[in-house]
DRENDREN-745336 format. One line per 4 residues: number of its first residue (from 1); their letters; for each residue x negated, z, y negated of C-alpha. Coordinates in steps of 0.5 Angstrom, whole numbers, padded with zeros to 4 digits. Layout:
NUM) A) X/Z/Y  ...
This chain:
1) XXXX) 0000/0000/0000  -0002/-0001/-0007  -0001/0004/-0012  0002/0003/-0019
5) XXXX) -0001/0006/-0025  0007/0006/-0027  0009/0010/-0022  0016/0013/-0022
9) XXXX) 0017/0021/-0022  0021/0024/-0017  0028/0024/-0022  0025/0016/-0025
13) XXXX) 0025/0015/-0016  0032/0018/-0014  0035/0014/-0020  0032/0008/-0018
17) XXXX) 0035/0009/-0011  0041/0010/-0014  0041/0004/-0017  0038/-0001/-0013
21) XXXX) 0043/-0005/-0013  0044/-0005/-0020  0037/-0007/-0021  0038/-0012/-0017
25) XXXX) 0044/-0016/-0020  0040/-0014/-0026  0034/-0018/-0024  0038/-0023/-0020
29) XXXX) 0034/-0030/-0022  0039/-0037/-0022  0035/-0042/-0017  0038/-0049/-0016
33) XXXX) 0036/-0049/-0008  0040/-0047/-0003  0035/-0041/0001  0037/-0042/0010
37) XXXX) 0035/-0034/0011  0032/-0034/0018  0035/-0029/0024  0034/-0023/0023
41) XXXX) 0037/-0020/0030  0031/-0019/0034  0029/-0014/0027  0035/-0011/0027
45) XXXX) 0035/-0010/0034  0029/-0005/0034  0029/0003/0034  0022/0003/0030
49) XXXX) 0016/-0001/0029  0009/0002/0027  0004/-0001/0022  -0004/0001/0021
53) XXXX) -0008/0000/0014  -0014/-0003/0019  -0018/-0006/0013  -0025/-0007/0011
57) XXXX) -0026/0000/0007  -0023/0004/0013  -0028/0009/0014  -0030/0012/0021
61) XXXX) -0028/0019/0025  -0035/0020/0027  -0042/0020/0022  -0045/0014/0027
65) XXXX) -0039/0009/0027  -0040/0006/0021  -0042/-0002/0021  -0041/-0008/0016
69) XXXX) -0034/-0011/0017  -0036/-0017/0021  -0039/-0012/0027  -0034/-0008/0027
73) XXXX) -0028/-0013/0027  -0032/-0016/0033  -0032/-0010/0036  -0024/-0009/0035
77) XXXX) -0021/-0007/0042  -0014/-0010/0041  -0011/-0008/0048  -0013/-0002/0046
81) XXXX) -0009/-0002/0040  -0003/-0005/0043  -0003/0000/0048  -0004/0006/0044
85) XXXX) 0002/0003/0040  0006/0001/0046  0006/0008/0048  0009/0010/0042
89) XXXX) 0015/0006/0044  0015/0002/0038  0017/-0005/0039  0013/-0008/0034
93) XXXX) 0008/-0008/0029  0005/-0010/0022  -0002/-0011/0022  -0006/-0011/0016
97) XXXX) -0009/-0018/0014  -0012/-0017/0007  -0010/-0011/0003  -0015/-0008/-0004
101) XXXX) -0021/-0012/-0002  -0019/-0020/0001  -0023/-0019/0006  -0020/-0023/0013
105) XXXX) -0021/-0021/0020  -0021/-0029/0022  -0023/-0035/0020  -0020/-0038/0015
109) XXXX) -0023/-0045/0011  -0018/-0044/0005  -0021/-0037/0004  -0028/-0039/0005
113) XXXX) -0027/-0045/0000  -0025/-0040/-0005  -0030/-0035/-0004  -0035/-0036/0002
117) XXXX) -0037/-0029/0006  -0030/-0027/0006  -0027/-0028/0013  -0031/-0027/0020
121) XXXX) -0032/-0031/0026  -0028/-0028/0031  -0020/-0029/0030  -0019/-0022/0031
125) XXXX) -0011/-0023/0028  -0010/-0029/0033  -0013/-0023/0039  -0008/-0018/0037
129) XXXX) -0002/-0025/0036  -0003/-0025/0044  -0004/-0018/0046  0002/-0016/0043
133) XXXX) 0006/-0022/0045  0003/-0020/0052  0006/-0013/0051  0012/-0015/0049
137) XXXX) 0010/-0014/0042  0014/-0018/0035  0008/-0018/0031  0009/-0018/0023
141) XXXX) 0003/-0019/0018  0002/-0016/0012  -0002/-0020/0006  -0004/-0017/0000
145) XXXX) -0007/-0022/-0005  -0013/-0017/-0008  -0011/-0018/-0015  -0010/-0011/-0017
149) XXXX) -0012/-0009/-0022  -0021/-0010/-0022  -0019/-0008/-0014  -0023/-0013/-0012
153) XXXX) -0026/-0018/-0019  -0030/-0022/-0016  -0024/-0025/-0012  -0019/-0024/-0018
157) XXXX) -0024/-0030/-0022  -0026/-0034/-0016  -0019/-0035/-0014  -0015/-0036/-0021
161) XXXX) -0013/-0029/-0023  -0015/-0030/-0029  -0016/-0037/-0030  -0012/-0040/-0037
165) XXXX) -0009/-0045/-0031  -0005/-0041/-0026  -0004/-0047/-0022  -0010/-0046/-0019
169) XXXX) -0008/-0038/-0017  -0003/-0041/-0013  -0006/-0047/-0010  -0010/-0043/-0008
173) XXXX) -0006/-0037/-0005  -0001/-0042/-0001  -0007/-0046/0002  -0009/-0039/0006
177) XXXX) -0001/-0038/0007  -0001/-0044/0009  -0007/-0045/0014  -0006/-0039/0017
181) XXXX) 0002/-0041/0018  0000/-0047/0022  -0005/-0043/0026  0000/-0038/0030
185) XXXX) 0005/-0040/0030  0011/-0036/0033  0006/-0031/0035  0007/-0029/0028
189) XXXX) 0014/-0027/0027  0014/-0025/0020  0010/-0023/0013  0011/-0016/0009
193) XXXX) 0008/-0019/0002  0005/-0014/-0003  0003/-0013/-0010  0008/-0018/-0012
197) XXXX) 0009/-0014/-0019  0002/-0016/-0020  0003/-0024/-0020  0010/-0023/-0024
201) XXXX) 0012/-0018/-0029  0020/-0018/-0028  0021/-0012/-0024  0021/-0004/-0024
205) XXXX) 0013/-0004/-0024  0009/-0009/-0028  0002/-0009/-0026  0000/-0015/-0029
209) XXXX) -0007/-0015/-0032  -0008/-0023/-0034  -0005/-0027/-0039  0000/-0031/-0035
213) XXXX) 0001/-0036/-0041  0007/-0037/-0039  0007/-0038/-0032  0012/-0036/-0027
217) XXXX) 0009/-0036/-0020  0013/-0040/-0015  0016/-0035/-0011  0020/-0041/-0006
221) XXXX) 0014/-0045/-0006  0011/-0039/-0003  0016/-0037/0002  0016/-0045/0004
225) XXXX) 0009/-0044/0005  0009/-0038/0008  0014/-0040/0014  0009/-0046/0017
229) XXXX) 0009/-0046/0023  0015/-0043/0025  0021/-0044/0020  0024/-0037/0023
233) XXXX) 0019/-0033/0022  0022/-0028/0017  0019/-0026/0010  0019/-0020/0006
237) XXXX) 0017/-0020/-0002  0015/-0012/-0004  0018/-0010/-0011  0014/-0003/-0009
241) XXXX) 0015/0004/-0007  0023/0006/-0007  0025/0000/-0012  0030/-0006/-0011
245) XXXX) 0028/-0012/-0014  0029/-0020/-0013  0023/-0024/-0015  0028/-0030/-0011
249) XXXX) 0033/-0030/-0006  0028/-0034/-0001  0026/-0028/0003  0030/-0025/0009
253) XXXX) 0029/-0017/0009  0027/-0012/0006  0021/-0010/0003  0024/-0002/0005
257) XXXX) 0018/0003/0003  0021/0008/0002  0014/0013/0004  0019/0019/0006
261) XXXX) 0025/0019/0009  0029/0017/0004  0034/0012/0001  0038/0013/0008
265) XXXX) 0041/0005/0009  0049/0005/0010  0050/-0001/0011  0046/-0006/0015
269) XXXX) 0044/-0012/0009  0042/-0010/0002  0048/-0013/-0004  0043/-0019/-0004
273) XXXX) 0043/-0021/0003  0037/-0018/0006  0036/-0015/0013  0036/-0007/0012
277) XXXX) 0028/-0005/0013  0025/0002/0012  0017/0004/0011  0015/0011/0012
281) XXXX) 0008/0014/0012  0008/0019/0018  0002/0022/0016  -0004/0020/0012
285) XXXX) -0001/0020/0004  -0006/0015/0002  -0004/0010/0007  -0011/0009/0009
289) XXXX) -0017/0013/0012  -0021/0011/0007  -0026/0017/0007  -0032/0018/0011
293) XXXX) -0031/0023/0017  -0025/0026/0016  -0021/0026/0022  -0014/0022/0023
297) XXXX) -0009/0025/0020  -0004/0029/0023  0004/0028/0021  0007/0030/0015
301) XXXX) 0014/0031/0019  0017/0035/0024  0020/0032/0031  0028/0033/0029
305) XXXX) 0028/0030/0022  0025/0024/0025  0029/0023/0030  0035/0024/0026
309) XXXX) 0033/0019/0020  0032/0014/0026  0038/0015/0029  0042/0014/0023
313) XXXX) 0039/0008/0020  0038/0004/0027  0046/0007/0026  0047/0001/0021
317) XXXX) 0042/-0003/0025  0036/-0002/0020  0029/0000/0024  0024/0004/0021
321) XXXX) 0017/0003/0020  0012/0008/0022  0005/0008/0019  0000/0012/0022
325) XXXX) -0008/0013/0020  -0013/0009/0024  -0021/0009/0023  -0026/0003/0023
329) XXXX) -0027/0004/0031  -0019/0002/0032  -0018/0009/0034  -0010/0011/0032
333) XXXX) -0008/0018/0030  -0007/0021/0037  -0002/0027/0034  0003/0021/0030
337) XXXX) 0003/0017/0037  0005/0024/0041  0010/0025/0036  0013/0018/0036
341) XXXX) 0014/0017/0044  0017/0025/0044  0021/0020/0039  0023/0015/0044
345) XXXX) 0025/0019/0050  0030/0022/0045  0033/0016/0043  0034/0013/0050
């Protein structure tokens, strides 16, 4: 996750809530073309899923573990990842692709045409795609195009972020979407797309910090990008924590971090249309174990309030996401994925 210098206060966060649908009506853009939404049934039919912030600045458990980005991601065991996940009974994951720092687990000519240096020889998402297929796993990516507020500047220039052109920004952006679209296919069956209020200054938070000279990043263009390879594959555009706001109406669910477990859906879609999806982070509160030997973190919230919020919001057929701490060595929380399978067996 991104955090926002503009974050709401509690009572700024609970309005939000209550409002989101106002929000939504008040944001809503006109667009011209008719947007087919994908099948959310296969999203709606799960109990819970589990996400991971594995990234190039995940820090390991142990003093000696710690090893440049294209060793450790050569390292990733994926089947030991998708059996620790399986074992909590989630039924699906979000894996993170590229979140503070654009730095991909994969090839990818498109990255390496922008900034080269930034992507691996192993095609370690394409591993995980299988494992998880495999598993019986739906697997969904999360994207983070790494122009945050100086996260990570050397991209934001060499991508366009700051280029009076902002055509250039989004050649480039769609042409990753793009190549990694048409490399896998249906193994990917959707993407959480975060950061959208740094490319576009509309909604709740605004953290836009180039002059767009006008420019208004093309949304549709980047849901038609992002669903290559696979029209079905579901699309999610993030306003950001506990907001509710429509950059387009081409998307197919809901962003849903929450962080808590809060904003408990009555219904199944949102007034927009869009399939009902809750994030929670279980554990860790910085969503990343981004500090050197520190252990993984144990979860934020007793057996019963979990249960009873997954059962209530898989009552409207919404699933929940849990995310859970994971160091650089791939080893998940073993405390958050006991609490989860206790969980499962309370929901069978």
């Amino acid at each position: 996750m991104t955090r926002n210098a503009l974050a709401l206060t509690r009572r700024e966060v609970l309005k939000a809530i209550a409002a989101s649908a106002a929000l939504a009506a008040a944001g809503r853009p006109a667009f011209a073309d008719v947007y087919h939404q994908a099948d959310t049934s296969w999203f709606a039919a799960c109990r819970f899923g589990v996400s991971t912030h594995w990234t190039a600045q995940s820090q390991p458990v142990g003093a000696d573990d710690w090893v440049p980005f294209d060793e450790a991601v050569s390292r990733f065991d994926v089947t030991r990842y998708v059996d620790q996940v399986a074992a909590a009974g989630a039924q699906y994951v979000i894996f993170t692709s590229a979140h503070a720092l654009q730095m991909l687990p994969a090839p990818s000519a498109a990255i390496d045409r922008i900034a080269p240096g930034r992507t691996t020889k192993r095609d370690m998402l394409g591993d995980l795609a299988d494992a998880c297929r495999a598993r019986g796993l739906h697997l969904i990516l999360y994207y983070n195009h790494s122009c945050n507020s100086g996260d990570d500047p050397a991209w934001e220039h060499a991508v366009g972020y700051h280029a009076s052109d902002k055509s250039k920004l989004a050649s480039n952006l769609l042409g990753i979407l793009r190549e990694l679209g048409a490399r896998y296919g249906s193994k990917v069956e959707g993407w959480w797309f975060d950061s959208c209020f740094s490319l576009d200054p509309r909604g709740t938070y605004n953290s836009v910090t180039t002059d767009l000279h006008g420019f208004q990043f093309p949304w549709e263009e980047w849901t038609a990008a992002a669903k290559t390879g696979y029209p079905e594959r579901l699309v999610s555009l993030s306003s950001g924590m506990l907001t509710h706001y429509i950059y387009s109406t081409h998307q197919d669910y809901e962003g849903g971090e929450a962080n808590d477990l809060v904003g408990v859906p009555s219904t199944q879609f949102t007034l927009d249309h869009l399939q009902g999806h809750r994030w929670v982070c279980l554990d860790n509160p910085e969503w990343l174990h981004g500090r050197v030997k520190t252990p993984l973190a144990p979860p934020r919230f007793q057996l019963d309030p979990v249960t009873d919020y997954v059962r209530t919001c898989n009552k409207c057929r919404v699933p929940v996401t849990f995310n859970i701490d994971i160091d650089r060595t791939s080893q998940l929380s073993p405390q958050s994925l006991a609490l989860l399978a206790e969980v499962r067996s309370r929901l069978a």
